[in-house]
C-alpha positions in Angstrom: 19.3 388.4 -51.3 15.8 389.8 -50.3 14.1 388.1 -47.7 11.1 386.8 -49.6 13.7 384.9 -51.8 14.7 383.1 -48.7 11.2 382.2 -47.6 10.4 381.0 -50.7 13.2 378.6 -50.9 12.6 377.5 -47.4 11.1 374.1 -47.1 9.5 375.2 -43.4 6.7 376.2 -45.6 5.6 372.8 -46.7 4.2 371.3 -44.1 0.4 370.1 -43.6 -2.5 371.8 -41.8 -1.4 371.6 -37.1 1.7 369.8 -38.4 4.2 372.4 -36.2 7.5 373.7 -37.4 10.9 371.8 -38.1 12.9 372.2 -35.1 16.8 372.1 -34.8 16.5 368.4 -34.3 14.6 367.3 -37.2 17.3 369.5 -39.3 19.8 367.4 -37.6 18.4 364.3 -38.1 17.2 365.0 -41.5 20.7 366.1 -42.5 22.4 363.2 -40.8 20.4 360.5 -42.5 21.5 362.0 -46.3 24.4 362.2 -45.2 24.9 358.8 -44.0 22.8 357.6 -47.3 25.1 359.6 -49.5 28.0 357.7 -48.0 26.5 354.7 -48.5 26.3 355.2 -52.0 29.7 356.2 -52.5 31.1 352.4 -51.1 28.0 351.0 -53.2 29.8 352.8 -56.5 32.9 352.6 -55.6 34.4 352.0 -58.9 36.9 354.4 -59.0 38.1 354.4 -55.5 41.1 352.8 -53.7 40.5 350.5 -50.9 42.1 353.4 -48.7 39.4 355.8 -50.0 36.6 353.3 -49.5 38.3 352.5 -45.9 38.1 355.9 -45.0 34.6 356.8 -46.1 33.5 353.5 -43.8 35.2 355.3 -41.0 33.3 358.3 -41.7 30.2 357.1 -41.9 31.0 355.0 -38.2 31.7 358.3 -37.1 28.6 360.1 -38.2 26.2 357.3 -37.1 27.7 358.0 -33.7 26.6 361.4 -33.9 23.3 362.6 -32.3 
């Protein structure tokens, strides 16, 4: 993959005028919180799932909010 392909798909790029680069943290939090709202959807749709499934997701999603 050539490097230009990269950049392009990077979202570093979009970013307003002194507004400084993402840092490691922001990627963690930003990550973190779609995680944690993908979760949360899966229980809120949970049509399909046992309540073992939707037990275990709940414990998943205690564990990631603990997370920093």
């Amino acid at each position: 993959m050539k490097l230009k392909t990269l950049l392009k798909e990077s979202n570093a790029w979009d970013r307003k005028f002194g507004q400084s680069l993402p840092t490691l943290e922001d990627t963690r939090k930003a990550y973190k919180t779609k995680m944690i709202k993908h979760i949360q959807d899966m229980v809120k749709y949970s049509d399909r799932l046992g309540s073992d499934d939707i037990n275990d997701l709940k414990d998943l999603l205690k564990l990631i909010q603990k997370i920093k």
